[in-house]
N, CA, C and O atoms as CSV, one atom per row, in Angstrom:
chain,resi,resn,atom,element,x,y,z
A,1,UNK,N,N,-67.976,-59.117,35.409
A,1,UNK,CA,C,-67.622,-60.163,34.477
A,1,UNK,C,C,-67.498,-59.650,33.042
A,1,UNK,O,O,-67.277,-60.443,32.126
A,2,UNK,N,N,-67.661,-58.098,32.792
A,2,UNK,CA,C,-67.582,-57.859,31.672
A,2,UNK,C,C,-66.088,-57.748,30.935
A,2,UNK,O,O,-65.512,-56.759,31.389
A,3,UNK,N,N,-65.405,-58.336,30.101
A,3,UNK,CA,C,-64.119,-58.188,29.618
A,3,UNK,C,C,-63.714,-56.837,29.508
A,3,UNK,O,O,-64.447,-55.940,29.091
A,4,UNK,N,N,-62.590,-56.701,29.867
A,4,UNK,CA,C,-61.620,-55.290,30.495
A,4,UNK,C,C,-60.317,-55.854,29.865
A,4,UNK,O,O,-59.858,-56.995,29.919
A,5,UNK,N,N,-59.667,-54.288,29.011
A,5,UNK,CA,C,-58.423,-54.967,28.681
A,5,UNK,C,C,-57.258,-54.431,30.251
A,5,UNK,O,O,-57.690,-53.974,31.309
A,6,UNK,N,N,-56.392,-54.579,30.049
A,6,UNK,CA,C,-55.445,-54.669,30.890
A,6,UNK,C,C,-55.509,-53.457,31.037
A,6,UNK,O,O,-56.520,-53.395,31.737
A,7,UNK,N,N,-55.153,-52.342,30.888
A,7,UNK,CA,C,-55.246,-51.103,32.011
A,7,UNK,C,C,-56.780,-50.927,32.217
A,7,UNK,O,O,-56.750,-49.768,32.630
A,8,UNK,N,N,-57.747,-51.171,32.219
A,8,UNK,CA,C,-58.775,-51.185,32.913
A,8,UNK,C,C,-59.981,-50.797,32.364
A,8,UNK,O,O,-60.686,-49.951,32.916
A,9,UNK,N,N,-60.294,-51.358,31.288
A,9,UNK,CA,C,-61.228,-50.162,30.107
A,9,UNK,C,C,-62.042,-51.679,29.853
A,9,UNK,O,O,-61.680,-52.855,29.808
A,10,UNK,N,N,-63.445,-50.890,29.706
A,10,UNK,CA,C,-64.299,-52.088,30.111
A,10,UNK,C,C,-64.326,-52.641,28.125
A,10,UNK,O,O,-64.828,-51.845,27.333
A,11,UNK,N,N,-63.973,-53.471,27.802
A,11,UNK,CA,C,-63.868,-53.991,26.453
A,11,UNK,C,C,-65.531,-54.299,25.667
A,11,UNK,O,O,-66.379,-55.098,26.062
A,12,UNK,N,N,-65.600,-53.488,24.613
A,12,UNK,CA,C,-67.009,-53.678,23.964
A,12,UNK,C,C,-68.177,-53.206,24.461
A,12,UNK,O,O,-69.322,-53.657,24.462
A,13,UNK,N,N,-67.601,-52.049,24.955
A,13,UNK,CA,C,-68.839,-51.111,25.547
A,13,UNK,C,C,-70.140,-50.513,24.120
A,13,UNK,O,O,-69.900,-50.313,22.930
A,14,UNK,N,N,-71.094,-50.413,24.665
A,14,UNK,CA,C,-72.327,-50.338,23.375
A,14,UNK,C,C,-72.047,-48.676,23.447
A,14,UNK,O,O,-71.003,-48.225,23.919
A,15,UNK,N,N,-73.188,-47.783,22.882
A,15,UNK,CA,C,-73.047,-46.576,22.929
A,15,UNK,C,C,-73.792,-46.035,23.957
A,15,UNK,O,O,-73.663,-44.811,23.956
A,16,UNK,N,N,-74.484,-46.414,24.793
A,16,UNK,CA,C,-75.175,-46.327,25.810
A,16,UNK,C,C,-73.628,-46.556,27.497
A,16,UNK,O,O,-73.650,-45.992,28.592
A,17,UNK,N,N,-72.844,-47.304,27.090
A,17,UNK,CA,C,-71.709,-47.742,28.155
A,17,UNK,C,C,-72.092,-48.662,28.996
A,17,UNK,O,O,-71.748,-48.637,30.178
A,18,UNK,N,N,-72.902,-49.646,28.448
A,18,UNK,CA,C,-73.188,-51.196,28.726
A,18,UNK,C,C,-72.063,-51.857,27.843
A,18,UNK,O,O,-71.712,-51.423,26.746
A,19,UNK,N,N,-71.514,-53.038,28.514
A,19,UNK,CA,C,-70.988,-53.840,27.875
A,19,UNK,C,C,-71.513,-54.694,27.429
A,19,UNK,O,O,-72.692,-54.869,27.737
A,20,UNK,N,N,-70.798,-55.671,26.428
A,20,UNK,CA,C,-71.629,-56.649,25.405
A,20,UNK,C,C,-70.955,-57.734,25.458
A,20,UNK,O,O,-71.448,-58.635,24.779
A,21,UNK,N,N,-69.692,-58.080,26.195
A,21,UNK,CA,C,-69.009,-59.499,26.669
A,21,UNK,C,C,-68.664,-59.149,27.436
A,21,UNK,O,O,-68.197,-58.090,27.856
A,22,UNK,N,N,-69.063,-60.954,28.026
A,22,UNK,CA,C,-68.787,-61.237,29.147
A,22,UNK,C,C,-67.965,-62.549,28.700
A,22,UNK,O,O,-67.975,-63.185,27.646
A,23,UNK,N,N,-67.017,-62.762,30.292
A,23,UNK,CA,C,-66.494,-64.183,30.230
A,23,UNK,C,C,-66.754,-64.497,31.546
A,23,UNK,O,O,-66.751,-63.674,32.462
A,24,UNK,N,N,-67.013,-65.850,31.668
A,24,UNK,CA,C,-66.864,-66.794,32.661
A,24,UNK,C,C,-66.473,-67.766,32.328
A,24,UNK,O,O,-66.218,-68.023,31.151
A,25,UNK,N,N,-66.293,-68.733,33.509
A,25,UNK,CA,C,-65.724,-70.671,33.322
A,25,UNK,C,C,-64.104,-69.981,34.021
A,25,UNK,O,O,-63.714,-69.065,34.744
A,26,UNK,N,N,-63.616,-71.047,33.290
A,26,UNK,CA,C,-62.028,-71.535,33.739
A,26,UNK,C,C,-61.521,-70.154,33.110
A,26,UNK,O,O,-60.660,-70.448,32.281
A,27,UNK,N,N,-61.669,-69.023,33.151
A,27,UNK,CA,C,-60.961,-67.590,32.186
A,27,UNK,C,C,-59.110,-67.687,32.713
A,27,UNK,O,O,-58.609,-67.990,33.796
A,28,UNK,N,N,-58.578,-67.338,31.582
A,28,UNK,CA,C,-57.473,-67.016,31.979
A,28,UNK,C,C,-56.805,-66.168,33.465
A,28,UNK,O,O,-55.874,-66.492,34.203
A,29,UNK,N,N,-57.441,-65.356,33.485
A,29,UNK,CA,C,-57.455,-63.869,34.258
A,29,UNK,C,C,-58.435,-63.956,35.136
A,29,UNK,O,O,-58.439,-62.878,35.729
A,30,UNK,N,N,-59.286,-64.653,35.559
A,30,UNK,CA,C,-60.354,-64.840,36.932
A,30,UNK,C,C,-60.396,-63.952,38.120
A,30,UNK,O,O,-60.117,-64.322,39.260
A,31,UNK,N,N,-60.672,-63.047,37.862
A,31,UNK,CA,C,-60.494,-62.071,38.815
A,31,UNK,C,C,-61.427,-60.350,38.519
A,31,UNK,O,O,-62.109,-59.985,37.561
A,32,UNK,N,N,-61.121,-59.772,39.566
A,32,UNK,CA,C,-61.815,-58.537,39.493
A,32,UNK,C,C,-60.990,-57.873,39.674
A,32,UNK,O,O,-61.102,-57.796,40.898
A,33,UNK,N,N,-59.942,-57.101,39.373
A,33,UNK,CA,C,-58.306,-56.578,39.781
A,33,UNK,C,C,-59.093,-54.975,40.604
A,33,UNK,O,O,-60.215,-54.470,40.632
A,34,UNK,N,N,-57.986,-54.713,41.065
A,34,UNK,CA,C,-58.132,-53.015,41.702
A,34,UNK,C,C,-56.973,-52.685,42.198
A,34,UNK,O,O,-56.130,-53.486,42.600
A,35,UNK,N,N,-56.904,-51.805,42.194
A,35,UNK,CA,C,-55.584,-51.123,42.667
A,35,UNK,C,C,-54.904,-51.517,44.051
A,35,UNK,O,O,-55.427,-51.430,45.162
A,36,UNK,N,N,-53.530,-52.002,43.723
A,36,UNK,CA,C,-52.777,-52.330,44.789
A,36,UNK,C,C,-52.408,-53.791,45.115
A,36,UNK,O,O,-52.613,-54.390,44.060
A,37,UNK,N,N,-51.976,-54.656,46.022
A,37,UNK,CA,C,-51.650,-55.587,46.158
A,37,UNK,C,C,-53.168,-56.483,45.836
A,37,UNK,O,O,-54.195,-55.905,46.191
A,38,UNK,N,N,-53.343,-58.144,45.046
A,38,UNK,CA,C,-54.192,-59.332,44.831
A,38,UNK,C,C,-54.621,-59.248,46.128
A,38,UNK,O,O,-55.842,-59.201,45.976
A,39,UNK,N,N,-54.413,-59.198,47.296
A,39,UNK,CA,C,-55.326,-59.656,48.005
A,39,UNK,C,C,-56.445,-58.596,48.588
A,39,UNK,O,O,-57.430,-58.959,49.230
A,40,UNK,N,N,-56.100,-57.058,48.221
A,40,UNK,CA,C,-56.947,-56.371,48.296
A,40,UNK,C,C,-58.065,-55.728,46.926
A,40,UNK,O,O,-58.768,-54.720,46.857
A,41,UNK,N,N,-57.831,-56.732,46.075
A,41,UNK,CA,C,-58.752,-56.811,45.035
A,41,UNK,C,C,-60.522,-57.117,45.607
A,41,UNK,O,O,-60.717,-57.938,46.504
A,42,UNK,N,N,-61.428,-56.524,45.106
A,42,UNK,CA,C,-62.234,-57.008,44.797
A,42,UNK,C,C,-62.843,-58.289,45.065
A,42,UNK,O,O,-63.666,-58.751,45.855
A,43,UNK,N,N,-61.934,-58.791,43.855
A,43,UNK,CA,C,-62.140,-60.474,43.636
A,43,UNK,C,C,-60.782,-60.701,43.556
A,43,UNK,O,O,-60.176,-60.329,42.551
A,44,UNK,N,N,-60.011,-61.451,44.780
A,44,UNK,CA,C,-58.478,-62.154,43.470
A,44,UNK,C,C,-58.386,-63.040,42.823
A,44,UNK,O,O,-58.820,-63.890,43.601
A,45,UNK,N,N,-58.184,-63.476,42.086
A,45,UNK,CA,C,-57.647,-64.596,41.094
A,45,UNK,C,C,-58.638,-65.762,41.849
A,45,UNK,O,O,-58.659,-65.964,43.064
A,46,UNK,N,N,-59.435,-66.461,40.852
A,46,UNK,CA,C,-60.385,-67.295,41.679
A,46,UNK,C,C,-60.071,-68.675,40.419
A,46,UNK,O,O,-60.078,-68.737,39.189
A,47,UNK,N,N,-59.710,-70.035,42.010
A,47,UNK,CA,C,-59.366,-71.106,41.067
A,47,UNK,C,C,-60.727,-71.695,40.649
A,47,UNK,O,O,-61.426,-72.175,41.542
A,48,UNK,N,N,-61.189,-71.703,39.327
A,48,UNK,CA,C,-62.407,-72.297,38.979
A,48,UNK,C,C,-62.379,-73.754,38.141
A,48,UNK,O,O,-61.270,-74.083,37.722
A,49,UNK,N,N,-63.371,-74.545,37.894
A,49,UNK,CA,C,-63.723,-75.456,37.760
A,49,UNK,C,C,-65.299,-75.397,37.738
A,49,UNK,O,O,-65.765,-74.258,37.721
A,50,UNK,N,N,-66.085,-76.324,37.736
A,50,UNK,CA,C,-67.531,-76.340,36.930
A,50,UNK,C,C,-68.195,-75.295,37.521
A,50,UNK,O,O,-68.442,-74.279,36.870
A,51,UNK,N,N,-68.655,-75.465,39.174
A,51,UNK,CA,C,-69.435,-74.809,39.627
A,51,UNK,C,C,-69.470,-73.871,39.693
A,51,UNK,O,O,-70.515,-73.258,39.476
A,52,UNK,N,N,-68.003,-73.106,40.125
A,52,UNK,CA,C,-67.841,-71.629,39.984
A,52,UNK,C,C,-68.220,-71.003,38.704
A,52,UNK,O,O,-68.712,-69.887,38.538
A,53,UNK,N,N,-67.890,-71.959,37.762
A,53,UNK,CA,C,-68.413,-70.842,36.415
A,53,UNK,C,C,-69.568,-70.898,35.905
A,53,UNK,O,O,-69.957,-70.141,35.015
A,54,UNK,N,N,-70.322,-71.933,36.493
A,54,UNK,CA,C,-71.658,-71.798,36.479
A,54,UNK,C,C,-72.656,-70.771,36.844
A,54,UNK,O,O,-73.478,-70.122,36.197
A,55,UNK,N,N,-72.293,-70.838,38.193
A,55,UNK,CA,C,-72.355,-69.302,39.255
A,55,UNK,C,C,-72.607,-67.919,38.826
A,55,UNK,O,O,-73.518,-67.125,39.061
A,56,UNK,N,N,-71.408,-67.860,38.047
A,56,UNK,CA,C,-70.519,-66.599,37.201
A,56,UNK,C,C,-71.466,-66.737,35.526
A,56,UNK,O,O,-71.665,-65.910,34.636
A,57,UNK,N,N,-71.842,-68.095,35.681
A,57,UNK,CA,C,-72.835,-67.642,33.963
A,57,UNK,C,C,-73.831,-67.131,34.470
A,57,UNK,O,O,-74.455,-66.421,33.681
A,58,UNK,N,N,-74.379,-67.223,35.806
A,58,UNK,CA,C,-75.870,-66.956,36.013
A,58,UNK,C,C,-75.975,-65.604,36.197
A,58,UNK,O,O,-77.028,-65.164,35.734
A,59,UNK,N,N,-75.142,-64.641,36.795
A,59,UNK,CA,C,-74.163,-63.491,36.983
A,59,UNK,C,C,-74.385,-62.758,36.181
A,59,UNK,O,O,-74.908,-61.643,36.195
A,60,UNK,N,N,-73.888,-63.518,35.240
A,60,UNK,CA,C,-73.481,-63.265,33.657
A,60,UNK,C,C,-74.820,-63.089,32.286
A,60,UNK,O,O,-74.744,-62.258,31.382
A,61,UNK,N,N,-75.731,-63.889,32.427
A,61,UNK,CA,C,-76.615,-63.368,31.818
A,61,UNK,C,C,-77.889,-62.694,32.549
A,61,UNK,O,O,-78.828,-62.504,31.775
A,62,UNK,N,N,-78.115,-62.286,33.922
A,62,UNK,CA,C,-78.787,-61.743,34.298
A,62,UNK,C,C,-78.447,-60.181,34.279
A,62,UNK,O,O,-79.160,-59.279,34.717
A,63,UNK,N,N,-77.164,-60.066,33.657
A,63,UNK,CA,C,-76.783,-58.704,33.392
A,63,UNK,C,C,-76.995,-58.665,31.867
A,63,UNK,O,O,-77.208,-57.559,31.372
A,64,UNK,N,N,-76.961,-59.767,31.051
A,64,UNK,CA,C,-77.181,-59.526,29.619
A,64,UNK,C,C,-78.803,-59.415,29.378
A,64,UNK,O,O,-79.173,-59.182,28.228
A,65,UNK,N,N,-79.865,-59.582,30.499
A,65,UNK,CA,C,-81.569,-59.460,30.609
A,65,UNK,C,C,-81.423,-58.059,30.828
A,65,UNK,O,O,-81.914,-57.146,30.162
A,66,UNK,N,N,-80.554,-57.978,32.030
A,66,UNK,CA,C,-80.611,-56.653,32.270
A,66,UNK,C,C,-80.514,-55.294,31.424
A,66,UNK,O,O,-81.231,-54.314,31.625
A,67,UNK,N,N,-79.702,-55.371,30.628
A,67,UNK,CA,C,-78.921,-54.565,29.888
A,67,UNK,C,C,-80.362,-55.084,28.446
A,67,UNK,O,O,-81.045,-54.094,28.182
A,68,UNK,N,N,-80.618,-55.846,27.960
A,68,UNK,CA,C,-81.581,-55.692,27.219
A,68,UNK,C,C,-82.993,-54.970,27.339
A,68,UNK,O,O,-83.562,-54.355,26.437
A,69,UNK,N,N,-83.534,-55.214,28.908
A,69,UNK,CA,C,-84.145,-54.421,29.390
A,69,UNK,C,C,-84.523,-52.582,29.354
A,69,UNK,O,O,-85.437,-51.780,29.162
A,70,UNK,N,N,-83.149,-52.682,29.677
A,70,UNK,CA,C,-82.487,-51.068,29.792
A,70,UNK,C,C,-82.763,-50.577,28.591
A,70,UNK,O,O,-83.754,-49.862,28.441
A,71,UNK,N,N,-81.800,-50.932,27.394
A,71,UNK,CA,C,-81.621,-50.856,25.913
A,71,UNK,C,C,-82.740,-50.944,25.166
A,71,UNK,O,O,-83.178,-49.921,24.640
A,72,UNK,N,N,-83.450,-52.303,24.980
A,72,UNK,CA,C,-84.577,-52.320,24.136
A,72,UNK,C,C,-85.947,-51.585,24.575
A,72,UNK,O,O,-86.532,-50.656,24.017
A,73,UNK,N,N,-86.320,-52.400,25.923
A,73,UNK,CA,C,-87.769,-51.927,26.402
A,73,UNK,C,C,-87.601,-50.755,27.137
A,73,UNK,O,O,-88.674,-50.373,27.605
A,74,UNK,N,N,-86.798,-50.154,27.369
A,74,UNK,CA,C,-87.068,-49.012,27.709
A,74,UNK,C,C,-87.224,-48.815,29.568
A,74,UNK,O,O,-87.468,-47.715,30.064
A,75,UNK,N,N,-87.057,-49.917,30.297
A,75,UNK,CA,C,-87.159,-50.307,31.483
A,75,UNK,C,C,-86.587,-49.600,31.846
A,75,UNK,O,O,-85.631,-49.284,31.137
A,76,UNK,N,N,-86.803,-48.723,33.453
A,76,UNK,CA,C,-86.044,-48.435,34.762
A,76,UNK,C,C,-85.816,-48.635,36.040
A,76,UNK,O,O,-85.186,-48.107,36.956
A,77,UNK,N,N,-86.946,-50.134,35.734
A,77,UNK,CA,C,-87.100,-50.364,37.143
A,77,UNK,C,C,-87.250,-52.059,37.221
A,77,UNK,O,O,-87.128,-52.627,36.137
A,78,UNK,N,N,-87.417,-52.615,37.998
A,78,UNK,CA,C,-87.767,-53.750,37.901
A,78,UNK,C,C,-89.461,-53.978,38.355
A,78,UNK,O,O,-90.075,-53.022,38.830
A,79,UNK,N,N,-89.978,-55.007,38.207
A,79,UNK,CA,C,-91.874,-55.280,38.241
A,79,UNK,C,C,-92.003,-54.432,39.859
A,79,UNK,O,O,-93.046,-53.793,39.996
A,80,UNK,N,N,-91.308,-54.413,40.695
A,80,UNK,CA,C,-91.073,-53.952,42.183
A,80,UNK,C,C,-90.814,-52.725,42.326
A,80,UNK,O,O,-91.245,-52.112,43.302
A,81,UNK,N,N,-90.023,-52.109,41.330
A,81,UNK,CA,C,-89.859,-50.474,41.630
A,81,UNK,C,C,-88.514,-50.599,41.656
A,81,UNK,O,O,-88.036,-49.556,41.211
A,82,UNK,N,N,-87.496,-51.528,42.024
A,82,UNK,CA,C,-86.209,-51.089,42.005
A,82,UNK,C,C,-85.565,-50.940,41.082
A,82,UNK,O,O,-85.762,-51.788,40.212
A,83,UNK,N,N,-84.494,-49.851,40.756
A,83,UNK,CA,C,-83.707,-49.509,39.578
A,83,UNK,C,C,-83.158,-50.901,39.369
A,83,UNK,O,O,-82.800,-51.770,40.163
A,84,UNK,N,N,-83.209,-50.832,37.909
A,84,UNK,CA,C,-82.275,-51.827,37.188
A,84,UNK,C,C,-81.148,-51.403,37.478
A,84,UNK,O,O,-81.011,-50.209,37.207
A,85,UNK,N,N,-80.102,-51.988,38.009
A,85,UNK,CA,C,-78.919,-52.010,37.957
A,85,UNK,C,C,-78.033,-53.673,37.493
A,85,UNK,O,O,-78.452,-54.811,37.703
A,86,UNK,N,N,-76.423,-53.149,36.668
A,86,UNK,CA,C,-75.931,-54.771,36.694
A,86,UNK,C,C,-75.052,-54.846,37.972
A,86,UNK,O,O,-74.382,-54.061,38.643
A,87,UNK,N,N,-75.393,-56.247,37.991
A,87,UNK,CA,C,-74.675,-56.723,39.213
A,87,UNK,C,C,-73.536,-56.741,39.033
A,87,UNK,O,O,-72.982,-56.852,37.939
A,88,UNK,N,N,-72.890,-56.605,40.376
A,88,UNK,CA,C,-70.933,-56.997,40.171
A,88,UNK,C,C,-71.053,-58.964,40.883
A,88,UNK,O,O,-71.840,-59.790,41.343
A,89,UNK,N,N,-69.751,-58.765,40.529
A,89,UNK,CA,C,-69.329,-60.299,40.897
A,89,UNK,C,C,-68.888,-60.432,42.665
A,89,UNK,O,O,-68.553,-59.551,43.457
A,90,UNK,N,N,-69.036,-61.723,42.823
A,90,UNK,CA,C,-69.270,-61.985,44.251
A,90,UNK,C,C,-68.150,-63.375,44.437
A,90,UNK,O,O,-68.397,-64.186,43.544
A,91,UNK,N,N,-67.245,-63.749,45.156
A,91,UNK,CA,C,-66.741,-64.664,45.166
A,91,UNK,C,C,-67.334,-65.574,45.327
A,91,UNK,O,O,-67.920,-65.695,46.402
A,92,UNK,N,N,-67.464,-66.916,44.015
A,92,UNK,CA,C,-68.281,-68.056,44.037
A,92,UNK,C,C,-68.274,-68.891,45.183
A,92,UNK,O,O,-67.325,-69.071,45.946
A,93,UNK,N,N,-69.394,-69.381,45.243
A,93,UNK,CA,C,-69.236,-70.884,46.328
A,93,UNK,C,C,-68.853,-71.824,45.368
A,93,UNK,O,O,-68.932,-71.761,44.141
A,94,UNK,N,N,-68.441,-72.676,46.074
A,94,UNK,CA,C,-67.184,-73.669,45.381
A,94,UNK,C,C,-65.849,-73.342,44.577
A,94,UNK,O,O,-65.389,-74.158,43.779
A,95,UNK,N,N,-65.213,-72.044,44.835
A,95,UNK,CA,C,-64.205,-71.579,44.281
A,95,UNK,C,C,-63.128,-72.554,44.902
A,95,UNK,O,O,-62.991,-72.820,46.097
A,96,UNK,N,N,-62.420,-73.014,43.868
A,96,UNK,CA,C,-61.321,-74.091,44.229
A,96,UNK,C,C,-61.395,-75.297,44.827
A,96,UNK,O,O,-60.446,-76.026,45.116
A,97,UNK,N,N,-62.752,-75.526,45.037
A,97,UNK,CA,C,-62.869,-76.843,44.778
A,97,UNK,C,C,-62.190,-77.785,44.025
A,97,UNK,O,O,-61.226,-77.273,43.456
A,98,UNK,N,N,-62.366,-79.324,43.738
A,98,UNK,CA,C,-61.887,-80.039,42.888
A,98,UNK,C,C,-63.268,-81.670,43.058
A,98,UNK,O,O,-63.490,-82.576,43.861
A,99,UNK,N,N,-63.713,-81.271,42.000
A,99,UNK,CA,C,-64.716,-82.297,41.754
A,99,UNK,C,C,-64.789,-83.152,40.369
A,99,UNK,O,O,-64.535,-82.269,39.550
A,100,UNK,N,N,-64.910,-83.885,39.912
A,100,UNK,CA,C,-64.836,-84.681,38.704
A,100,UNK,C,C,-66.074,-85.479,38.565
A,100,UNK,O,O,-66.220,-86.230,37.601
């Protein structure tokens, strides 16, 4: 979820090579692109509306804990022992839905 400009460069990388925006919700560009035809993307083009970008905020700032973690405190692990790592994106539940 971290903003990437169009050939593929992760946008607002820190000096460490964490990124520092993110987008979610209704984004223009909703997707995780990769080489070759949309349907062998990653993620393709995902129709969103509330829930999905809800999903995608939670996504979304558990990589911005993360990455503070890393950065400030000095963390490598989580309370359990496992490496901090950020998460990638996962195709939402309720993608294309239509609820009001």
């Amino acid at each position: 979820l971290a903003v990437k400009s169009r050939d593929g460069k992760v946008w607002s990388k820190d000096e460490q090579g964490y990124p520092r925006i993110f987008a979610i919700g209704d984004c223009n560009y909703g997707c995780v692109d990769g080489p070759g035809p949309m349907d062998n993307w990653p993620i393709p083009a995902i129709p969103k509306i509330s829930y999905p970008g809800e999903e995608e905020a939670i996504v979304a700032i558990r990589n911005v804990e993360k990455i503070d973690k890393l950065v400030f405190r000095g963390a490598k692990t989580t309370h359990m022992g496992y490496p901090i790592e950020l998460a990638t994106m996962h195709w939402p539940w309720g993608a294309g839905m239509f609820a009001t």
